[in-house]
C-alpha positions as CSV (number, residue, x, y, z in Angstrom):
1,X,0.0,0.0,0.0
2,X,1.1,3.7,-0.3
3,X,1.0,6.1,1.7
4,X,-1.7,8.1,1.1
5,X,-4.1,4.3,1.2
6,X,-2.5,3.8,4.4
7,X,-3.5,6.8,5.9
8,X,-6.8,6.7,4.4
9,X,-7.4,3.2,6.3
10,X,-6.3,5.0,9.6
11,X,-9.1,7.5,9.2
12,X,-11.3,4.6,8.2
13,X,-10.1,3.0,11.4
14,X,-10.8,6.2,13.8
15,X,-14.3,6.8,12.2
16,X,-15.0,2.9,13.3
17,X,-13.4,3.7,16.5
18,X,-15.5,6.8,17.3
19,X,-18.6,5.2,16.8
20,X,-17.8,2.4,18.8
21,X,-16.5,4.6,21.8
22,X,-20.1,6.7,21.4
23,X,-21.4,3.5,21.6
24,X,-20.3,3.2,24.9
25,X,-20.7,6.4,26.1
26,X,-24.6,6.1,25.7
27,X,-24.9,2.5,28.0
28,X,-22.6,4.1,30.7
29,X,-25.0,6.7,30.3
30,X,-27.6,4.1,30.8
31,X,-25.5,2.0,33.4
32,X,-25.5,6.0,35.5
33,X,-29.2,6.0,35.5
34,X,-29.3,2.6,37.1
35,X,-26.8,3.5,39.8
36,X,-29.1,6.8,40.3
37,X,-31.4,4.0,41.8
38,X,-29.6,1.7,43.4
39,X,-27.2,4.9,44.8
40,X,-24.0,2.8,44.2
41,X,-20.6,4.3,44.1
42,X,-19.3,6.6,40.9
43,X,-16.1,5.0,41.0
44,X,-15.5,1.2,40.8
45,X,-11.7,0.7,41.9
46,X,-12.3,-3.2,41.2
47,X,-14.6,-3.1,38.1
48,X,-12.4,-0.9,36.5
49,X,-8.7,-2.7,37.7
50,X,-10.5,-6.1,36.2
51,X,-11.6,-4.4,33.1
52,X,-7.7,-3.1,33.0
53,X,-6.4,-6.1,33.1
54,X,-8.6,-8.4,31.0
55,X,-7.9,-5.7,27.9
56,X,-3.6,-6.1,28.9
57,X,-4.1,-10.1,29.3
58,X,-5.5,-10.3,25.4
59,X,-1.6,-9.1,24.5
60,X,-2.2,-5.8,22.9
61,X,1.7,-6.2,21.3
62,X,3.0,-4.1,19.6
63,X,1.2,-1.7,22.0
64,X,2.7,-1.8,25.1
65,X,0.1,-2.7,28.3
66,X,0.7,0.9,30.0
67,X,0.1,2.5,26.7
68,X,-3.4,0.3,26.8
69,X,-4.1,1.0,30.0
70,X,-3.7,4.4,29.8
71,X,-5.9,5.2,26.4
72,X,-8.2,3.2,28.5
73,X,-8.4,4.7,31.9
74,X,-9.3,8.2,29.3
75,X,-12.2,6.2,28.2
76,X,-13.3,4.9,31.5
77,X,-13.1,8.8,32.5
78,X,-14.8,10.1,29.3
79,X,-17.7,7.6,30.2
80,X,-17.4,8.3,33.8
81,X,-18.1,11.9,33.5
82,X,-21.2,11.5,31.6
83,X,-22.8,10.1,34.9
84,X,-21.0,12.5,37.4
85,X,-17.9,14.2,37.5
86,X,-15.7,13.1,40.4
87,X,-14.3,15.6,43.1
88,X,-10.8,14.6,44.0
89,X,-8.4,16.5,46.3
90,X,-4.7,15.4,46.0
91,X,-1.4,17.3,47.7
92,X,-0.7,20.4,45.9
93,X,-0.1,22.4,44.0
94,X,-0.8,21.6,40.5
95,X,2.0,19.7,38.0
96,X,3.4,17.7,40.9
97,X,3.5,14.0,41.3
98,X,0.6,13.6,43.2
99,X,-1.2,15.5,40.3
100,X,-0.1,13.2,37.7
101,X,-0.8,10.5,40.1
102,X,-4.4,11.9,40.5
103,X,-4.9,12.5,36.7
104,X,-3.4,9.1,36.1
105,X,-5.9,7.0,38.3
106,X,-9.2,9.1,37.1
107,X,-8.4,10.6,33.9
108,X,-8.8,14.4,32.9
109,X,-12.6,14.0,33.1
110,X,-12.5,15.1,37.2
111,X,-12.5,18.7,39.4
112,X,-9.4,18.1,40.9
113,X,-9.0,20.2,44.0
114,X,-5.1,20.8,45.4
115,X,-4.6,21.3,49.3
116,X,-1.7,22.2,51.1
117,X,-1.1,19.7,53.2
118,X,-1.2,15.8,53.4
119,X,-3.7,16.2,56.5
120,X,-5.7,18.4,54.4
121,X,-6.2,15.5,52.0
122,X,-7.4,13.5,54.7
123,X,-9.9,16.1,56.3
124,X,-12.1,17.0,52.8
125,X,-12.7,13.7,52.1
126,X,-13.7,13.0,55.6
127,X,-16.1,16.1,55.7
128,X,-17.5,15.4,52.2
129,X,-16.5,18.3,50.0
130,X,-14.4,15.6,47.5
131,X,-15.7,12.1,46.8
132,X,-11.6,10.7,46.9
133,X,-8.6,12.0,48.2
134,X,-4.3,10.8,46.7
135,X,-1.9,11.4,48.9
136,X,1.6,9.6,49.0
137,X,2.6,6.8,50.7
138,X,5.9,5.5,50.3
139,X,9.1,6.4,47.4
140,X,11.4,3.4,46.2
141,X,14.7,5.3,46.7
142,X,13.1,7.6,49.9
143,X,10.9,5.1,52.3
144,X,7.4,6.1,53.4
145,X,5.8,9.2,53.9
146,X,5.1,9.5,57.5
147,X,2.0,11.4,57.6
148,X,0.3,10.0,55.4
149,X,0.7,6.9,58.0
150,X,-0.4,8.6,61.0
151,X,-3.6,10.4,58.9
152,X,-4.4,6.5,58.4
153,X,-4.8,5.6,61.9
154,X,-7.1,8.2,62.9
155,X,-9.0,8.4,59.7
156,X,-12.3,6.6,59.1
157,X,-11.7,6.3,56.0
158,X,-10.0,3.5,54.0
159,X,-7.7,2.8,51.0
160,X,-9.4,2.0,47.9
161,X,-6.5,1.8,45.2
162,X,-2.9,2.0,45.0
163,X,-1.2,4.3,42.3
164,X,2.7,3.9,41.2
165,X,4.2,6.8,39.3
166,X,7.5,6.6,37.7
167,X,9.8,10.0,39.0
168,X,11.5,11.8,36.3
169,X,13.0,14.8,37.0
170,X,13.8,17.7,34.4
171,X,16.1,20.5,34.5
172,X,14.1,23.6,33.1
173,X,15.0,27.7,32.7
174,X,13.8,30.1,30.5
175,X,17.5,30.5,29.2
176,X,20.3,28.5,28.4
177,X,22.3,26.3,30.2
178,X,25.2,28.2,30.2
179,X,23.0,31.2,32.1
180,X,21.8,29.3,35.1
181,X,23.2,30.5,38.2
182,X,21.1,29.2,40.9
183,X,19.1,25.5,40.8
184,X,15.8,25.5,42.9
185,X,13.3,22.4,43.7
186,X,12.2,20.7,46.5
187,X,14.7,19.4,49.0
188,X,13.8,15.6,48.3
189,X,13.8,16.4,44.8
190,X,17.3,18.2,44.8
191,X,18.5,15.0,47.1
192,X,17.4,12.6,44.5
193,X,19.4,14.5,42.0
194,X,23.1,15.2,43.9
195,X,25.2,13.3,41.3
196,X,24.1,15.1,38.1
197,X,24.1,18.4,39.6
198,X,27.4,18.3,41.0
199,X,28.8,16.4,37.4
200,X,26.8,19.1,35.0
201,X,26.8,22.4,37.1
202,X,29.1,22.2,39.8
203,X,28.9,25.2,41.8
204,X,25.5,26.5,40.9
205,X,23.7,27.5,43.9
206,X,20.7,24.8,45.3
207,X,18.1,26.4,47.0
208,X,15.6,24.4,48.5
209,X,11.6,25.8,47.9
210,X,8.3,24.3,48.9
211,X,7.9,22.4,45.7
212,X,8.7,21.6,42.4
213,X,6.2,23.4,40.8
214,X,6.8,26.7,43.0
215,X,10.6,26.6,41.8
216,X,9.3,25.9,38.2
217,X,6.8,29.4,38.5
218,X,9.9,31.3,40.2
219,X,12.3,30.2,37.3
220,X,9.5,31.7,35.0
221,X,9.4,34.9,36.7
222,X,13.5,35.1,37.7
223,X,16.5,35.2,35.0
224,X,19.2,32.5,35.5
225,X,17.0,30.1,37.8
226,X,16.4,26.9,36.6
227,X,14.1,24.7,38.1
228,X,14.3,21.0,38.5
229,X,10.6,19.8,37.8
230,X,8.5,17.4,36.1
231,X,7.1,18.0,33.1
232,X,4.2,19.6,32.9
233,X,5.2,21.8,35.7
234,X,7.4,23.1,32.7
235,X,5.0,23.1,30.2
236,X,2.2,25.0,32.4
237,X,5.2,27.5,32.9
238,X,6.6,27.8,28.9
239,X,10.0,26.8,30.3
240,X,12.7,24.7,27.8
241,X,13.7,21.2,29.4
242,X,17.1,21.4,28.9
243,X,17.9,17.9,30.6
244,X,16.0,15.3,31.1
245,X,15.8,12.4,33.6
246,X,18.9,14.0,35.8
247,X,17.3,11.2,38.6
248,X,20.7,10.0,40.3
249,X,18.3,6.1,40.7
250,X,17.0,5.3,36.9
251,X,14.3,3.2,38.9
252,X,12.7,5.6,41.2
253,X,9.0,5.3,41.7
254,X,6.3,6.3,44.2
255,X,3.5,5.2,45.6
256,X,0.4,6.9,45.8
257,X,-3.3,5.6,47.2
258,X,-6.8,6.8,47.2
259,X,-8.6,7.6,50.1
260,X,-12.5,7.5,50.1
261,X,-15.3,5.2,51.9
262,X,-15.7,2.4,49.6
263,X,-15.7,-1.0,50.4
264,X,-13.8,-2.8,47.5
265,X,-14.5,-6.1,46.5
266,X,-12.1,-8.8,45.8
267,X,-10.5,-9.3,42.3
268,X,-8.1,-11.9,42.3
269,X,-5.2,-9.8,42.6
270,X,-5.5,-7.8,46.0
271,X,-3.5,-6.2,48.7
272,X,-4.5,-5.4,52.2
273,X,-3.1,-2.6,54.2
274,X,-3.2,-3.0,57.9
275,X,-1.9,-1.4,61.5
276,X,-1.4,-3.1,64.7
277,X,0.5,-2.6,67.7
278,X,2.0,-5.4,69.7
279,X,2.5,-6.3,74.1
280,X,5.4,-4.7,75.4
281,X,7.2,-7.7,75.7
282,X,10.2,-10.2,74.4
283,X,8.9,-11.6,71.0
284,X,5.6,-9.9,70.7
285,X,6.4,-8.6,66.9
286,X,7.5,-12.4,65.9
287,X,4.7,-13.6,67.2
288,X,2.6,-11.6,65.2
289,X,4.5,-11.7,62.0
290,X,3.8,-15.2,63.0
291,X,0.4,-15.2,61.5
292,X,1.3,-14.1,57.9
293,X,4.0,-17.0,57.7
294,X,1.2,-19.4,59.5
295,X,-1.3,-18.7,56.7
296,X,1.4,-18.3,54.0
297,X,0.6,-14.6,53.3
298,X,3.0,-12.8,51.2
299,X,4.2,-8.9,52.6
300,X,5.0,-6.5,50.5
301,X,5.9,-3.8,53.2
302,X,6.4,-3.8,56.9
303,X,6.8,-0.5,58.8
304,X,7.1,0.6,62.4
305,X,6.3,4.5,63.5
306,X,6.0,5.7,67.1
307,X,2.8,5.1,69.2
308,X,1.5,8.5,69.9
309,X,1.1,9.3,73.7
310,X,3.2,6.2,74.7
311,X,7.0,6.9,75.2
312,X,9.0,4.4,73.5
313,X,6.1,1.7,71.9
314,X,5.4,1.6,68.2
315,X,2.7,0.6,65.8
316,X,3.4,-1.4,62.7
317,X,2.1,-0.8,59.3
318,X,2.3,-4.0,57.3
319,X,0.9,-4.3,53.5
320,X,0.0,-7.7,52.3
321,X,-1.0,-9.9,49.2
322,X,-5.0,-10.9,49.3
323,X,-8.1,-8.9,50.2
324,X,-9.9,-9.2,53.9
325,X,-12.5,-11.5,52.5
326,X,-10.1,-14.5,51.8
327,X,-10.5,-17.3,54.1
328,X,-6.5,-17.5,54.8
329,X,-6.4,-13.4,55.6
330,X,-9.7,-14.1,58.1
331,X,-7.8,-16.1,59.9
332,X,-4.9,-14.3,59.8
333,X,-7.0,-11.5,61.2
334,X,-8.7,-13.4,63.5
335,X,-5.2,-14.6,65.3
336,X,-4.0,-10.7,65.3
337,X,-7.4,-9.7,66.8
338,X,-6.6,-11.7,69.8
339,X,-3.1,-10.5,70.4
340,X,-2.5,-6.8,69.3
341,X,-4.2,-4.5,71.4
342,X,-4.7,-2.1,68.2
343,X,-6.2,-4.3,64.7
344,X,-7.2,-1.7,62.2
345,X,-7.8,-2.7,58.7
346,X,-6.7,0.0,56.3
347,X,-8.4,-1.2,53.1
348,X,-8.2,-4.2,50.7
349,X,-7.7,-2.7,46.7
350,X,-6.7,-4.3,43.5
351,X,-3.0,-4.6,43.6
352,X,-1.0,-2.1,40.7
353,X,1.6,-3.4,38.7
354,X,4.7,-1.5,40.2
């Protein structure tokens, strides 16, 4: 074929498309309008992860799965709005991680809200002003996010899906490279980038600022600052990216989760967040580590922070494989129950690919 005929089955191919994705706008249209009844939830963290995955299991080669999944989750957003548009508050401000972890879980079809602080987050979903809330959890190269712990213990609410971002970091300026005279970002952010900057602009002042996006809008406004940003924190700002991916860790990723009062069903692929404390005595953590081994539960992260109001005792957040309904993580449950004087069940969500 020549060019032009292959283009002209493209069009032919995106007209077929179109129809076929109005086609599914009208019966989630019709699939709103039986929710209105039945007042069920918007959002449908395992409906939409099984959806997910039975579209990457049909191997979509040469696309790559997180190029389906991500054309998809636009869809499922598209459609989703046509029912009701979902309010979601995420740590601010706009362009940073947590915003692209937010757009990337429910699409641009959403009011996203940015707050100033992690507690924030926790406190509009809790009063009702957003239907979800994304706030960081825990960095591959960094550890876990504090706060975001301690929120969880006192919250009602529970986690109702997990998010993974990959971090890339860009260098951005309105000039040139040669111009840059002072480098601002986030303290974490200029950490996870030591190496390059002291290879590619030794002696360049760091200065620390509240966020990646705030040194991106003050390297708009000031001559020979750059900014060390993401993205669209650049775009949003007109700045040129004059390096990209100056990460000192090729492989550093963070997770995110959503925050809302949903009960999520099992999907066959699950994770269960959970805190417990332990008696102040010999042994009392293996004991209760005991009951993951007994059942032959898998974790995927184990985590001890300070128990608030009790000098020297600690609580332990520990993430596992399976959801609360299984039989093995009842009893598992069950056996914690009667030891730990603190059992609180975080959530059970579908598990993300890392």
């Amino acid at each position: 074929m020549s060019l032009g005929e292959l283009r002209r089955k493209i069009d032919e191919i995106d007209a077929r498309m179109l129809e076929m994705l109005v086609e599914r706008a009208h019966v989630a249209e019709e699939i709103g309008r039986t929710k209105e009844v039945g007042d069920r939830a918007i959002y449908a963290p395992a409906r939409e992860a099984e959806l997910l995955r039975a579209l990457v299991a049909n191997d979509p080669a040469p696309l790559a799965p997180e190029s389906v999944e991500a054309v998809f989750r636009e869809i499922i957003s598209a459609c989703r709005g046509l029912q009701q548009v979902p309010k979601i508050a995420f740590l601010g401000p706009e362009h940073t991680f947590t915003h692209l972890a937010a757009r990337k879980r429910f699409g641009h079809r959403a009011d996203f809200a940015a707050v100033p602080s992690i507690s924030d987050v926790f406190e509009r979903v809790e009063r009702r002003q957003v239907d979800f809330g994304v706030a960081p959890i825990q960095n591959s190269t960094e550890g876990v996010v504090g706060l975001t712990l301690d929120c969880l213990l006192d919250t009602p609410l529970r986690i109702c899906a997990e998010i993974y971002v990959q971090v890339n970091h860009f260098l951005a300026c309105a000039g040139q490279l040669e111009q840059i005279r002072q480098v601002r970002s986030h303290p974490q952010v200029l950490a996870q980038c030591r190496r390059w900057l002291r290879e590619n602009l030794p002696g360049v002042e760091q200065v620390a600022t509240s966020s990646s996006s705030a040194a991106a809008c003050e390297a708009e406004a000031e001559p020979g600052v750059a900014a060390i940003c993401t993205r669209e924190a650049a775009a949003a700002r007109g700045l040129a990216i004059l390096a990209e991916n100056i990460e000192d860790l090729a492989d550093n990723r963070t997770r995110f989760v959503v925050l809302g009062d949903l009960e999520v069903p099992p999907t066959g692929a699950d994770k269960t967040s959970v805190v417990f404390s332990t008696p102040h005595r010999a042994g009392a953590l293996h004991k209760a580590l005991g009951a993951f081994a007994l059942y032959e539960i898998n974790l995927t992260m184990i985590q001890s922070r300070p128990a608030r109001g009790r000098l020297w005792e600690y609580v332990f957040f520990v993430d596992f494989e399976g959801h609360r309904e299984q039989p093995a993580v009842q009893a598992a449950l069950g056996y914690l129950r009667e030891f730990c004087p603190l059992l609180k069940v975080l959530g059970s969500y579908p598990a993300e690919r890392a």
